[in-house]
N, C-alpha and C positions, 0 to 999 in steps of 0.2 A: 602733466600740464597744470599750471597752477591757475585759483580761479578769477588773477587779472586778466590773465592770458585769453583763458575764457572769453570775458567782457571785450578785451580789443580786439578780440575774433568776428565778434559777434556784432561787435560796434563798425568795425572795417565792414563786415562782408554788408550791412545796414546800407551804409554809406556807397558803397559800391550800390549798391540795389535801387536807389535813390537816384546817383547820378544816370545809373541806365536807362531807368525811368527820364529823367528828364531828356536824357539823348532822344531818346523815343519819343516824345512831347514835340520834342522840338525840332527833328526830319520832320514830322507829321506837319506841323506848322508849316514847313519852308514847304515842302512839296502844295501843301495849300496854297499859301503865297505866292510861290512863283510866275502867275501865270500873271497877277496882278499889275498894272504897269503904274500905279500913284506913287510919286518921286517920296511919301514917306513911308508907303512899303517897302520899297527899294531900300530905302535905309535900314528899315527895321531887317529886311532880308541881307544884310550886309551883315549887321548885330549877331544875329541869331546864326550864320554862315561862321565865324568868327568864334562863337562863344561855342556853338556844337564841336567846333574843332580843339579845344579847350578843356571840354570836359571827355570826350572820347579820347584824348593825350592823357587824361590822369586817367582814365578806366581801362586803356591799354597801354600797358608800359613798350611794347615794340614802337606803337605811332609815338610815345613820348624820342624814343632813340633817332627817328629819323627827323623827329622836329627839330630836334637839336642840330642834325650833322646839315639840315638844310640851312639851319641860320648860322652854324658855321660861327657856334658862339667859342669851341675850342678847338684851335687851330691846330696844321700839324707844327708849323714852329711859331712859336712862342715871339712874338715883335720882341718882348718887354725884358725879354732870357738874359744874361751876360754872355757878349761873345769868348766863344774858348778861347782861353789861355790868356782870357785877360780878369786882373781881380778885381771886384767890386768895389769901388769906392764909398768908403765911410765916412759919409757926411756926420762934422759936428754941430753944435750948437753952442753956441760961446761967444 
């Protein structure tokens, strides 16, 4: 292993260690919040609802997979695809 490799080992697992930390911060926060009923709690507990869910998608790649297949950002067919057997048309310019 060479000694960048090292460094972005060491800088990823950092960074990992940070965001868990912050996940950690920040259940701890909402579970304090929650019980609170002032409408800019509520907001902030929307925020922090939202933003936990965010960094726990980048610190676990499986929730990152089904965030994706919830929002259903890549379909199984393709709207935009060319229908078979017929050829794409080549727009000019001129």
């Amino acid at each position: 292993m060479k000694i960048d490799d090292w460094r972005g080992s060491a800088e990823s697992a950092r960074t990992n260690a940070t965001l868990r930390a912050k996940a950690r911060d920040l259940s701890g926060w909402i579970d304090w919040a929650a019980p609170i009923d002032a409408p800019e709690t509520k907001r902030m507990l929307e925020w922090a609802r939202k933003r936990l869910a965010s960094i726990e998608r980048a610190v676990n790649p499986n929730r990152f997979g089904a965030w994706l297949r919830a929002k259903k950002l890549f379909p199984e067919v393709d709207r935009f695809a060319p229908l078979p057997g017929l050829l794409p048309v080549l727009w000019t310019v001129g």
